[in-house]
N, C-alpha and C positions, 0 to 999 in steps of 0.2 A: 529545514534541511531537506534536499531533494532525495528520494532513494528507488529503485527500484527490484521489484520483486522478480526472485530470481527465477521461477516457474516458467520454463520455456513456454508454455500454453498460454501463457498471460503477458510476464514483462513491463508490467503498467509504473510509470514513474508518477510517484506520489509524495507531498510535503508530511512532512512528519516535525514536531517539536525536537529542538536542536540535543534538550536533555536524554531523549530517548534514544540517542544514538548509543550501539553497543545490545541492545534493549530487544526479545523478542516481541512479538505481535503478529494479528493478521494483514493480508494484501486484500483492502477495501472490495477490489473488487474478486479475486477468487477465492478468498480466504487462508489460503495457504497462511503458516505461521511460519516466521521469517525473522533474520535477525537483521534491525534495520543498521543501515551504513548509506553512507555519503553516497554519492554516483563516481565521486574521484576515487573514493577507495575499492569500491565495485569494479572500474575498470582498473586500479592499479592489479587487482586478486586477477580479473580477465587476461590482461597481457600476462602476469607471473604463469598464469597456468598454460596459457600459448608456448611461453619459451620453456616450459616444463615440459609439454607434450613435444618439440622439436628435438629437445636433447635426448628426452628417452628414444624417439624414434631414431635416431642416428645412433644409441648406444647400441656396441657390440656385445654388453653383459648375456651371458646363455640364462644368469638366475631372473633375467628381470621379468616381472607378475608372475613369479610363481610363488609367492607368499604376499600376500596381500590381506587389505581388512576394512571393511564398512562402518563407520561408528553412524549409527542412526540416534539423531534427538541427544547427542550428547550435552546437557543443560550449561554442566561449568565449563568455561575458559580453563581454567588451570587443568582439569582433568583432559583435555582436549588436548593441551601443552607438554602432557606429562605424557600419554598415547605418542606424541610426535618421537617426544624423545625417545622411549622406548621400541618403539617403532625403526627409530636408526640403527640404534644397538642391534637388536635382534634380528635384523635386513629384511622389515614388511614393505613393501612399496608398489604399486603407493595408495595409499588413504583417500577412503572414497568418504565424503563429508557429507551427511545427508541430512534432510530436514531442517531443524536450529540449532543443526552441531554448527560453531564457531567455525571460522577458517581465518589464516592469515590474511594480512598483516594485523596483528592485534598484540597489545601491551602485554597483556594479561595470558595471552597464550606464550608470547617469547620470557615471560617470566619464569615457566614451568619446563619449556623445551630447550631454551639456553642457545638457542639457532638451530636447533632442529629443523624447524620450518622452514629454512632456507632450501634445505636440501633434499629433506623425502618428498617424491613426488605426490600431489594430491590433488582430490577433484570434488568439487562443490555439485552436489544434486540435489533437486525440489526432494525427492523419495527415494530409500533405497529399491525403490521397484524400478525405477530409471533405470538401474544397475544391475541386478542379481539376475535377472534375468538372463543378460546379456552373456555376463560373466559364467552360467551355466549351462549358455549353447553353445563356447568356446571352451566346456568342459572344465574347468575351474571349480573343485569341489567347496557348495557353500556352508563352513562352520559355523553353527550359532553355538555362542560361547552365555547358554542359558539353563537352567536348573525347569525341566519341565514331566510331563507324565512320560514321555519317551526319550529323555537325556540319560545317560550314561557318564559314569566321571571320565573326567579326561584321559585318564593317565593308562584306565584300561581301556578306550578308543584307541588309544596309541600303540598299545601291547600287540593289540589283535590285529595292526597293520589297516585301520577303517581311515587312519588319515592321512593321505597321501598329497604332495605337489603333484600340479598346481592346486591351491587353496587358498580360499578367501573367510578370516575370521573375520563371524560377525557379534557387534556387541552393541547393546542397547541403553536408554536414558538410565539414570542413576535410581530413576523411583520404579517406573512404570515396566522397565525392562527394553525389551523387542517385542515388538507390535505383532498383534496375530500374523497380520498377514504378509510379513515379512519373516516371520519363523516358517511360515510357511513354504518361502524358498528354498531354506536348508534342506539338505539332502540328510543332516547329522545335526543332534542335539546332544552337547555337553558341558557339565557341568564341575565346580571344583569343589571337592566334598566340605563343609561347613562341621567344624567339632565344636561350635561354641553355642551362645545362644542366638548371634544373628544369624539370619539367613542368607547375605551375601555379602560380599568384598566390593570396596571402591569400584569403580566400572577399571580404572585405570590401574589398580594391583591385581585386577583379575585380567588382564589384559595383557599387562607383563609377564605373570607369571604363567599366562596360555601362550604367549608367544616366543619364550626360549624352551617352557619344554617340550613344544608342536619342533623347534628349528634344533634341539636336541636329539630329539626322537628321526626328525624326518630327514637329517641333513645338516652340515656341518655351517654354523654358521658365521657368514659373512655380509657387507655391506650390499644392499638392494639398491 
């Protein structure tokens, strides 16, 4: 199977065994870790995001990007799938896809989102440093939705008016978290407080329940 890596700086089209499709790994030649896929389905994702990016730009919405979200290194399909769906409900839009977070069209995602993915806009990047950057010279305040020595709980971020639109929650792999150097972007660290013995929540119920009551707190909510 042909595939190519998605890393703008690179792009190298390289054979890969037919069974590791679906399957992360590195790009031979920049390393990047990457989820392999066909080059038909690479450009099927290519044009969907083209006519994504057309419609948003003609849409008259006043809400559109001001509730948005980064999922960096998201491992499972299903939790990617379940993000989508939530994601519509609560009107985030749109999902920036970063690292070996999964993206459409995939089985295993439309299992969990139910066609979500048809419809929240979203965008595939090699890193979310491609992105948050971006996003915070366009003033876009960045959430990491992470338990660290300077997080605070959510819900009193919320109280004290620290989370305002435009905002982009960010949330990271299911083991490892958010990467230094992308917690590094946030301007805000928080957290959902923990009564039991684990230390956190599914990436995907911690994500839900940061993002009805971020669009509770900040704003009535409807469809992105």
């Amino acid at each position: 199977m042909l595939t190519q890596c998605p890393n703008p700086l690179c792009k190298l089209c390289f054979d890969v065994p037919d069974d590791r499709e679906g399957r992360n790994g590195p790009c031979p030649a920049c390393g990047q870790v990457i989820t392999y896929r066909s080059l038909s389905v690479i450009r099927e994702i290519e044009r969907q995001h083209d006519r994504r990016t057309r419609a948003a730009s003609a849409s008259p919405s006043r809400e559109r990007g001001l509730f948005s979200a980064v999922l960096e290194n998201i491992r499972s399909l299903w939790n990617v799938g379940s993000i989508f769906r939530t994601a519509d409900g609560a009107g985030f839009a749109p999902l920036y896809l970063c690292g070996i977070t999964g993206c459409p069209p995939h089985k295993a995602i439309a299992k969990t989102s139910l066609g979500a993915e048809k419809h929240i806009r979203w965008e595939h990047h090699a890193s979310a440093l491609d992105v948050l950057p971006r996003l915070s010279a366009q003033g876009v305040q960045v959430v990491a939705l992470e338990q660290t020595p300077a997080s605070e709980p959510l819900q009193a971020a919320l109280a004290r008016g620290a989370i305002k639109p435009p905002l982009c929650l960010l949330v990271g792999n299911e083991v490892a978290g958010i990467s230094a150097e992308t917690l590094a972007q946030a301007s805000l660290h928080c957290h959902l407080p923990m009564r039991g013995i684990k230390a956190s929540l599914n990436v995907a119920v911690a994500f839900g329940i940061a993002a009805y009551a971020i669009r509770e707190r900040t704003g009535a909510i409807s469809s992105a």
